[in-house]
Structure formats: structure tokens, C-alpha cells
BAGU-564540 format. One record per atom (N, C-alpha, C): residue number from 1; residue in three letters; atom name; x, y, z. Coordinates in steps of 0.2 Angstrom, whole numbers, always signed. Layout:
BEGIN
PT;seq;type;atom;u;v;w
PT;NUM;ALA;CA;X;Y;Z
...
//
This chain:
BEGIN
PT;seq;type;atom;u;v;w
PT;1;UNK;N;-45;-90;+3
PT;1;UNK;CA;-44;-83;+2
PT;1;UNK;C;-42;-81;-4
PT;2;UNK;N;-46;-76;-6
PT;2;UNK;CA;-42;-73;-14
PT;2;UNK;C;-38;-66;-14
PT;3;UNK;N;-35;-66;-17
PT;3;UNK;CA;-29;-63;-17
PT;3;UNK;C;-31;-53;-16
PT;4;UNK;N;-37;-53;-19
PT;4;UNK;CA;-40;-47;-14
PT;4;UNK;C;-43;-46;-8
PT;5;UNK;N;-46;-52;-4
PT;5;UNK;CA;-46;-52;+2
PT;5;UNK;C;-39;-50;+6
PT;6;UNK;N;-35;-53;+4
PT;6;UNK;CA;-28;-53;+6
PT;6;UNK;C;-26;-46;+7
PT;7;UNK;N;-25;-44;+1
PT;7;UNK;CA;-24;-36;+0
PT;7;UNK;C;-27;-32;+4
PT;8;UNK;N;-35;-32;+5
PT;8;UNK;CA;-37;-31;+10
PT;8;UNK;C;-37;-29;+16
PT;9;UNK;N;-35;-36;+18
PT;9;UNK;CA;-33;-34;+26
PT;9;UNK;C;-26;-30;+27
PT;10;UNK;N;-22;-29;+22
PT;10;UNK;CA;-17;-24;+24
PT;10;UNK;C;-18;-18;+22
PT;11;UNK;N;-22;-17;+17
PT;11;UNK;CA;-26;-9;+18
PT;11;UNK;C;-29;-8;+23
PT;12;UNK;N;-34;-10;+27
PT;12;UNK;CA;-38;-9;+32
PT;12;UNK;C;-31;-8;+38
PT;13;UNK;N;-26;-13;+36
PT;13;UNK;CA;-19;-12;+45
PT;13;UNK;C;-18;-6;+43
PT;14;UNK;N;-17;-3;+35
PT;14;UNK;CA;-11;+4;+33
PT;14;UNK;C;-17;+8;+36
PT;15;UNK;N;-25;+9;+35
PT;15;UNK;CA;-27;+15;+35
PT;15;UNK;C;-30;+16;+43
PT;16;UNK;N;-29;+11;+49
PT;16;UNK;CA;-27;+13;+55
PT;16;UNK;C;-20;+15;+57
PT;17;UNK;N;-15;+15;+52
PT;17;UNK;CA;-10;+17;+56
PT;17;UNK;C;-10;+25;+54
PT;18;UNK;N;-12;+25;+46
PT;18;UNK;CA;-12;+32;+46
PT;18;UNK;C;-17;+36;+51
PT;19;UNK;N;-23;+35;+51
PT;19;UNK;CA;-27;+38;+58
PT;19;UNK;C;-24;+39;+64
PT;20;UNK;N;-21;+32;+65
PT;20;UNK;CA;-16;+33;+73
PT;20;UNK;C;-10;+40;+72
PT;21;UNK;N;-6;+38;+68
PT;21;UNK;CA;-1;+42;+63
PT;21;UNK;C;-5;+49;+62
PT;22;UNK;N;-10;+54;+61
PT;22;UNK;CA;-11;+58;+60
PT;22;UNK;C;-13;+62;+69
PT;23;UNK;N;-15;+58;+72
PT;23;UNK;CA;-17;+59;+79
PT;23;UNK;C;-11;+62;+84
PT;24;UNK;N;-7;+62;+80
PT;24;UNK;CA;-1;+60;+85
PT;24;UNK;C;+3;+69;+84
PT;25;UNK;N;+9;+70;+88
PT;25;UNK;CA;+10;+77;+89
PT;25;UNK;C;+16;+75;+90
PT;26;UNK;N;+21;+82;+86
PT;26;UNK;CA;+27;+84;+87
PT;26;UNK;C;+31;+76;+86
PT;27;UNK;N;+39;+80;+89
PT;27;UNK;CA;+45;+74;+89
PT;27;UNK;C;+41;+67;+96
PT;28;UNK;N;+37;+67;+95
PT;28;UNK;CA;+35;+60;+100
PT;28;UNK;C;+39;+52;+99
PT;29;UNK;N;+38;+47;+102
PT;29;UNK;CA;+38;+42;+102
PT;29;UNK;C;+31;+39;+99
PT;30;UNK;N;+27;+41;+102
PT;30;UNK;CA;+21;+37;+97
PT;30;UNK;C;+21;+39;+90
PT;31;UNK;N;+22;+46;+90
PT;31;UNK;CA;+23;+50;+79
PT;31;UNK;C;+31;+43;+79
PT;32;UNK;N;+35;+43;+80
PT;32;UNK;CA;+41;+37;+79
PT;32;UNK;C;+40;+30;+76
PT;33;UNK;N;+35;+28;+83
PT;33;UNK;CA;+34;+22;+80
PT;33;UNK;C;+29;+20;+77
PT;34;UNK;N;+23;+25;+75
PT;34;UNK;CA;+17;+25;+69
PT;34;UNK;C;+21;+24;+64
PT;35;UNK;N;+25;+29;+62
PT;35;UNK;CA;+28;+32;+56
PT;35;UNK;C;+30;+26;+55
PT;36;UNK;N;+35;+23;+57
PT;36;UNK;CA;+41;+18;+57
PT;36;UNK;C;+36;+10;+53
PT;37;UNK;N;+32;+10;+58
PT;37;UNK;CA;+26;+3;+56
PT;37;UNK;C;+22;+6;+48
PT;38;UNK;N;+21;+12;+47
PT;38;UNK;CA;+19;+13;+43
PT;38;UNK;C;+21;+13;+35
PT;39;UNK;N;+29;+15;+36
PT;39;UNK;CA;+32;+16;+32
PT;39;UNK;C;+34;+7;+31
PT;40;UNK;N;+36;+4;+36
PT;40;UNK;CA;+38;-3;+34
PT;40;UNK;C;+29;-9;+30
PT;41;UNK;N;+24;-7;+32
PT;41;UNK;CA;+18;-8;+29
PT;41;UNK;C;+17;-6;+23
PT;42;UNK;N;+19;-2;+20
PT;42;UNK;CA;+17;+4;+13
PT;42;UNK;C;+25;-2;+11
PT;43;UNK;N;+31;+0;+10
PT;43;UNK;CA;+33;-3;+7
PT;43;UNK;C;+37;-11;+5
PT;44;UNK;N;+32;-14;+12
PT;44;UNK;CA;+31;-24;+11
PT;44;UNK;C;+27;-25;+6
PT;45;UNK;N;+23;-19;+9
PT;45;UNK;CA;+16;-20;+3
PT;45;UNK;C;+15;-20;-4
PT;46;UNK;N;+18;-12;-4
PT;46;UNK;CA;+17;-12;-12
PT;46;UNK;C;+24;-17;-18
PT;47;UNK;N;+28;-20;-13
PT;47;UNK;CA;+33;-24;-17
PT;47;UNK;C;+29;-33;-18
PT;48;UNK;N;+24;-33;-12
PT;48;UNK;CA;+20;-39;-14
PT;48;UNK;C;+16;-40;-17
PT;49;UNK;N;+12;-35;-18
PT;49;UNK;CA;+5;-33;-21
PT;49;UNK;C;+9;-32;-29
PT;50;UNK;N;+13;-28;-31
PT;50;UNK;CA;+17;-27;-37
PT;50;UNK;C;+19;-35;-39
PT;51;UNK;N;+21;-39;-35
PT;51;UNK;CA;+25;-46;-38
PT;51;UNK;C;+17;-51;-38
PT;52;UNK;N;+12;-50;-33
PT;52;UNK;CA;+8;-54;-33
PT;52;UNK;C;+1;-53;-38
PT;53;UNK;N;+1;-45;-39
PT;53;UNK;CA;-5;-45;-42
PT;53;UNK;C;-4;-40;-49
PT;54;UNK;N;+0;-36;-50
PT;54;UNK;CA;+2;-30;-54
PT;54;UNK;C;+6;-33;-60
PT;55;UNK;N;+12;-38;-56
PT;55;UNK;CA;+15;-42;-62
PT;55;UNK;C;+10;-47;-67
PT;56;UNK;N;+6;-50;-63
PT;56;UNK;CA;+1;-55;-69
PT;56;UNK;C;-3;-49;-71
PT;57;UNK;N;-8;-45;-69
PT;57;UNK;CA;-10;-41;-72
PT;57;UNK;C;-8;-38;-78
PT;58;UNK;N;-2;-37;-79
PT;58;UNK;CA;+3;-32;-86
PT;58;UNK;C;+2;-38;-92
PT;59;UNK;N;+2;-45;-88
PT;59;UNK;CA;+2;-50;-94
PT;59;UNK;C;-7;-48;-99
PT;60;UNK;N;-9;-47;-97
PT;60;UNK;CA;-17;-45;-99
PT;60;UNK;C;-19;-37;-101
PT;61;UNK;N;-22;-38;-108
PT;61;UNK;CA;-24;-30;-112
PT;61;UNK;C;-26;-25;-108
PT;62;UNK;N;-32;-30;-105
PT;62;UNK;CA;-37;-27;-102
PT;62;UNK;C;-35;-24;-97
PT;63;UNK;N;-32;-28;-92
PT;63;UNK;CA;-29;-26;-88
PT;63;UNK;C;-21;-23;-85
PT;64;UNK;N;-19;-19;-90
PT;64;UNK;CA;-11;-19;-90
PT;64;UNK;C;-12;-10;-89
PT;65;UNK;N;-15;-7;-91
PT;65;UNK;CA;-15;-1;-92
PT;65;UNK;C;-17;+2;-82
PT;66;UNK;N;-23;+1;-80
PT;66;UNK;CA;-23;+0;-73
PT;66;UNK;C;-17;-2;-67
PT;67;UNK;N;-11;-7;-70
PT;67;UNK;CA;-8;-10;-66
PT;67;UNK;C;-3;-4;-65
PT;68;UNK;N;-1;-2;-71
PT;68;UNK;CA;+6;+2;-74
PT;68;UNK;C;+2;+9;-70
PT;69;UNK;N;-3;+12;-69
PT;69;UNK;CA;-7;+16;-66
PT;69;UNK;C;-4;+16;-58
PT;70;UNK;N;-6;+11;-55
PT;70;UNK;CA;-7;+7;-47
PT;70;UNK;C;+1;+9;-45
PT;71;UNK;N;+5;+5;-51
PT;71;UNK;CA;+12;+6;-50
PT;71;UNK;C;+14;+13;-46
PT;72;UNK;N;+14;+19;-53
PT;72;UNK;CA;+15;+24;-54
PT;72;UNK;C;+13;+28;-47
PT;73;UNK;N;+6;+25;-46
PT;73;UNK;CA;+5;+28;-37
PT;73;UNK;C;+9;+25;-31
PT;74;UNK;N;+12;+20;-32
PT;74;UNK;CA;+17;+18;-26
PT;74;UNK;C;+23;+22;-27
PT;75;UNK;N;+24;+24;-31
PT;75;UNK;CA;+29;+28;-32
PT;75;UNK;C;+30;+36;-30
PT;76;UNK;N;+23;+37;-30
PT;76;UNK;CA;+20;+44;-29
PT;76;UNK;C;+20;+43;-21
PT;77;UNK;N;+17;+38;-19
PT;77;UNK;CA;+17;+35;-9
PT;77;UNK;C;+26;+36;-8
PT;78;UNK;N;+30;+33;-13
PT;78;UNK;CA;+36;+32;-9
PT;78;UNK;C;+41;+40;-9
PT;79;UNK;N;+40;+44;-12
PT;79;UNK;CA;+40;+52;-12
PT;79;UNK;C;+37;+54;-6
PT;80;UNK;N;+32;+54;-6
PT;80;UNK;CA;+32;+56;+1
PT;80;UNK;C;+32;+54;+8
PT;81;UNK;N;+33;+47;+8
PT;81;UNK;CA;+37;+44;+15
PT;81;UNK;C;+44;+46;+14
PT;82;UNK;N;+49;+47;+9
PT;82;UNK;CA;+55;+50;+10
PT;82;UNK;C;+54;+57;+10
PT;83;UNK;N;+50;+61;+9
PT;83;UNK;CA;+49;+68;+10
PT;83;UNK;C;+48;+70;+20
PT;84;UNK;N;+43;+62;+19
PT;84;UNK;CA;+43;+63;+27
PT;84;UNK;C;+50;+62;+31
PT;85;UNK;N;+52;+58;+28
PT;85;UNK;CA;+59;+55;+34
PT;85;UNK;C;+65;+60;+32
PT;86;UNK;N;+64;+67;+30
PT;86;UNK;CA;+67;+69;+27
PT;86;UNK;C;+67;+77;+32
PT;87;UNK;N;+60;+78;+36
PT;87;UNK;CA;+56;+82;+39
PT;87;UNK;C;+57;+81;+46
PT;88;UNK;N;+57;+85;+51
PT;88;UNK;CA;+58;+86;+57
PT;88;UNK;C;+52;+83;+59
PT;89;UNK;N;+48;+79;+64
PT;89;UNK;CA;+44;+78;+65
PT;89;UNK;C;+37;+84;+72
PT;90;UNK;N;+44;+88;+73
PT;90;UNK;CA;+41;+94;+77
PT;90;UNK;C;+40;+100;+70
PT;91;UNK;N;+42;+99;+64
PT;91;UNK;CA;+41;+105;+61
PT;91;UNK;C;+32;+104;+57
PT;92;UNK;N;+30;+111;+59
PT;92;UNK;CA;+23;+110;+56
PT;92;UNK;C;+23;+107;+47
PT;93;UNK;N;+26;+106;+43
PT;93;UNK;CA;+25;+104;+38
PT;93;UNK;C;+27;+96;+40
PT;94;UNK;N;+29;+92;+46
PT;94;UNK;CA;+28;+86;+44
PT;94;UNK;C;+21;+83;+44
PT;95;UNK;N;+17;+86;+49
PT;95;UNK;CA;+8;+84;+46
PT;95;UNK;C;+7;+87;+40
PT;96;UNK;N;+7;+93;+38
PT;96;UNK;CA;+6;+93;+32
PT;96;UNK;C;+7;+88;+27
PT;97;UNK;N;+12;+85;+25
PT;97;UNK;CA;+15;+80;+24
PT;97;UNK;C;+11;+75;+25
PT;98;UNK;N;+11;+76;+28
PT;98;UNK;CA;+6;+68;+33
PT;98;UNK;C;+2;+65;+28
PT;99;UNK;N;-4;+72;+29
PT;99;UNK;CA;-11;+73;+28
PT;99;UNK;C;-9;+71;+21
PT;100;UNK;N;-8;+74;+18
PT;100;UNK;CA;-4;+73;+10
PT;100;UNK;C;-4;+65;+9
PT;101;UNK;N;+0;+62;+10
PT;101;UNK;CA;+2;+56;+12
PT;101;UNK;C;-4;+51;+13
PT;102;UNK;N;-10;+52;+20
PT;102;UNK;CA;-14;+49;+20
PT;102;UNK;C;-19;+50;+16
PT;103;UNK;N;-19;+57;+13
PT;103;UNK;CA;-24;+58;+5
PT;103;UNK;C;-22;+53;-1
PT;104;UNK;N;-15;+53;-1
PT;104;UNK;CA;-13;+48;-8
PT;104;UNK;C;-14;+40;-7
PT;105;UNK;N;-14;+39;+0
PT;105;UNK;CA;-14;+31;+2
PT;105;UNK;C;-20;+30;+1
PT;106;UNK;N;-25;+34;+4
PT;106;UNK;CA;-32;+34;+4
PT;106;UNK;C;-35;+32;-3
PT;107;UNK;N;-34;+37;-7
PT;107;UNK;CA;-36;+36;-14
PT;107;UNK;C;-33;+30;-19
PT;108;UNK;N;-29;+28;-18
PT;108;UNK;CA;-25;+22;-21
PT;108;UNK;C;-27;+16;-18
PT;109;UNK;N;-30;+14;-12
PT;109;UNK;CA;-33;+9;-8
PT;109;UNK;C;-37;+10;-12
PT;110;UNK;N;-42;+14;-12
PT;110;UNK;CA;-49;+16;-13
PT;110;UNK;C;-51;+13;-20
PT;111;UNK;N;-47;+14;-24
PT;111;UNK;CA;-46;+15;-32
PT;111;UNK;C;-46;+5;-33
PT;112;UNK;N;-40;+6;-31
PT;112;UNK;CA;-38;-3;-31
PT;112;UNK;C;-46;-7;-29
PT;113;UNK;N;-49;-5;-22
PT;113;UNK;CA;-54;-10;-21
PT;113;UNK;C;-60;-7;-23
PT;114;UNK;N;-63;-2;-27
PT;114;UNK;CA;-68;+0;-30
PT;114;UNK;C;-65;-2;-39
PT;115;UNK;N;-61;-2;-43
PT;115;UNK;CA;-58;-1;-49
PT;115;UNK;C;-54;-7;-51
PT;116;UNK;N;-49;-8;-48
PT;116;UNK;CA;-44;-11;-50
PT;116;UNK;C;-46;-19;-49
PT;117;UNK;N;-47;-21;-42
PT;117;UNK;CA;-50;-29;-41
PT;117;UNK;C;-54;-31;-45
PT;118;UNK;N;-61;-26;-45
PT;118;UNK;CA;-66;-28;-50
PT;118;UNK;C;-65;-29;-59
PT;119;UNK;N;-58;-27;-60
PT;119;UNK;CA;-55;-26;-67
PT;119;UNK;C;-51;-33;-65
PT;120;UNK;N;-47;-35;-63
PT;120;UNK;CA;-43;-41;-62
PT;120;UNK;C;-48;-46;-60
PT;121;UNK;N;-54;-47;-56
PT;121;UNK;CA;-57;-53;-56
PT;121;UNK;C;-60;-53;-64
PT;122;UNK;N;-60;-52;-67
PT;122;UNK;CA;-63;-52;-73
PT;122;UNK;C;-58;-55;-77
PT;123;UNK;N;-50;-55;-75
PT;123;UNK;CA;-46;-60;-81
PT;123;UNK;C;-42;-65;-75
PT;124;UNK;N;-44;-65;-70
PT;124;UNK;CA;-42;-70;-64
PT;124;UNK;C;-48;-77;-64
PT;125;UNK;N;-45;-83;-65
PT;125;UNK;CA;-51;-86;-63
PT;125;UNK;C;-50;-87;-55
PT;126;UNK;N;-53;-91;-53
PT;126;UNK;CA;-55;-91;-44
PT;126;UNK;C;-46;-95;-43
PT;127;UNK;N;-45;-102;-46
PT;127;UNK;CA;-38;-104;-42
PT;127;UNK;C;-32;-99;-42
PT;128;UNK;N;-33;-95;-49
PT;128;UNK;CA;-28;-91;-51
PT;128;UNK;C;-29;-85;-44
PT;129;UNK;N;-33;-82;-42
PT;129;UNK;CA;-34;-77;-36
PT;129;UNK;C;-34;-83;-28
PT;130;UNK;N;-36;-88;-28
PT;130;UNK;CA;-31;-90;-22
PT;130;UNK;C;-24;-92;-23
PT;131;UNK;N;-20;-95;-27
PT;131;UNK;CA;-14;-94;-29
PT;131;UNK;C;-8;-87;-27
PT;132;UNK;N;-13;-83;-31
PT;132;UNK;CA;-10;-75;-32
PT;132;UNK;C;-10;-73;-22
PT;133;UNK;N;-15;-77;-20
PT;133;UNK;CA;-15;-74;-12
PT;133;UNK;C;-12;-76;-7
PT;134;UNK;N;-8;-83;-11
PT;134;UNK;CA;-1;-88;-6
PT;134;UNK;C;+3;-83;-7
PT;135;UNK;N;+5;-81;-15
PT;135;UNK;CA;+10;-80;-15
PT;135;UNK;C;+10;-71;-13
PT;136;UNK;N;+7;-69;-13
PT;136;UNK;CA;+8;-64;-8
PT;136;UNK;C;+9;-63;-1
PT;137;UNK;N;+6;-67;+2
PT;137;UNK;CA;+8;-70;+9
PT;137;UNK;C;+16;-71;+10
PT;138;UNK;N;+17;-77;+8
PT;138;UNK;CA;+23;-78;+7
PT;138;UNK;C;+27;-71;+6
PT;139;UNK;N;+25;-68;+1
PT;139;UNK;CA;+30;-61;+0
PT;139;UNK;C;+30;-59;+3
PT;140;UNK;N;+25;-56;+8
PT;140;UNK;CA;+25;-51;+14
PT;140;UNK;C;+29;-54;+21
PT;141;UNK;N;+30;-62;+22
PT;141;UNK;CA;+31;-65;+26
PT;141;UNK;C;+40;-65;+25
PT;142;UNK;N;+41;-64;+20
PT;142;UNK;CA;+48;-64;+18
PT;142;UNK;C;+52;-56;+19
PT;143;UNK;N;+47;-53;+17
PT;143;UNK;CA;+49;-47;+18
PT;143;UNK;C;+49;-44;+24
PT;144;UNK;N;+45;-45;+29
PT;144;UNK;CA;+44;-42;+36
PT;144;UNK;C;+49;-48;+40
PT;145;UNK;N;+54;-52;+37
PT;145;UNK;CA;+57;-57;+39
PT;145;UNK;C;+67;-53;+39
PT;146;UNK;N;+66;-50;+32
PT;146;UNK;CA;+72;-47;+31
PT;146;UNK;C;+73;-41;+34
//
């Protein structure tokens, strides 16, 4: 498995929960524990994906300018998960929010595997992209551990 496959599969987990997370209504139990799974997957993620593929990326010309881009957007995702947790989950602007949120998630998955991957396989050789996808695993494995 190469280290975008990897990535992969946890954008496809994130962009069901947002769908579930958007389907959902007022102060619930199910809006509770989307959000909660959601917000704990967005930020597993972006600190593995940062350590596994964004930190080698900055090392390369080519690719430094996209990584410091990619960053910049987890930062942008981490504003409005605290925006959200910040929000009544009965108040009409927590969907808005939401929606908000699952537009920035949306286009930043989007970007990464139409843009970014196809720019990193380019200064990745193949060991170096199964390597990058142990050691994200493990990231994530550590992380959903603490």
C-alpha cells in the first residue's frame, strides 16, 4: 500500500461521516456522536498526514509550495470544528457551519487526490510511498491510542 492509498481510505471514513453529520438534526445523540467521530478523524488525520506526507514533501522544490498550501487548509478545517464546538448544536447556524465545514473538507480531500498526490508521486519513488504509508499508520494508530 502506498501512502496515498492510505490517505485514502481515511478521506472516504471523513467524507461519510460528514454526510451522516449533515443528515442529522438539533442537540441529538446521533449530531453528538458524528461530530465527536468526526472531529477526532479530521484531527488524527491531519497530524499524520502532516508528519507522513507534508513534512517529506517541504524537503522537495517542487513540492513544498502545495504542502505549506495543504497545511494552511487543516488550519482553516481546525477553525471551524472549534467554531463548531463552540455552537449550540439546536442553534440554526450549527448546520450552517456544518455545511461550511463539509465544503472545506470536501475541497481539500479533493485537491490532495486530484493535485497534491499526483505532484508527490512525482518526487516519491515507490519504496519511499510504501514507507511514507507504515509510517502514517502507525501515526494514526498512536494517535487514536492516546
Amino acid at each position: 500500500m502506498t501512502v496515498f492509498e492510505a490517505l485514502r481510505e481515511t478521506h472516504d471514513e471523513q467524507r461519510r461521516l460528514l454526510d451522516m453529520l449533515l443528515q442529522t438534526e438539533g442537540d441529538s445523540e446521533p449530531r453528538d456522536d458524528l461530530f465527536k467521530r468526526l472531529k477526532e478523524s479530521l484531527t488524527n488525520h491531519a497530524g499524520a498526514e502532516e508528519r507522513a506526507l507534508y513534512m517529506p514533501m517541504m524537503e522537495h522544490d517542487m513540492t513544498q509550495e502545495k504542502a505549506r498550501h495543504s497545511v494552511a487548509e487543516h488550519h482553516e478545517i481546525d477553525e471551524l470544528v472549534e467554531k463548531l464546538e463552540a455552537t449550540d448544536y439546536s442553534s440554526p447556524g450549527w448546520l450552517a457551519t456544518a455545511k461550511q465545514l463539509e465544503h472545506l473538507v470536501t475541497h481539500h480531500l479533493d485537491e490532495e487526490e486530484q493535485e497534491v498526490f499526483q505532484l508527490a508521486g512525482r518526487v516519491f519513488d515507490d519504496a519511499t510511498k510504501k514507507r511514507l504509508a507504515e509510517e502514517y499508520h502507525q501515526d494514526m494508530k498512536a494517535r487514536e491510542a492516546a
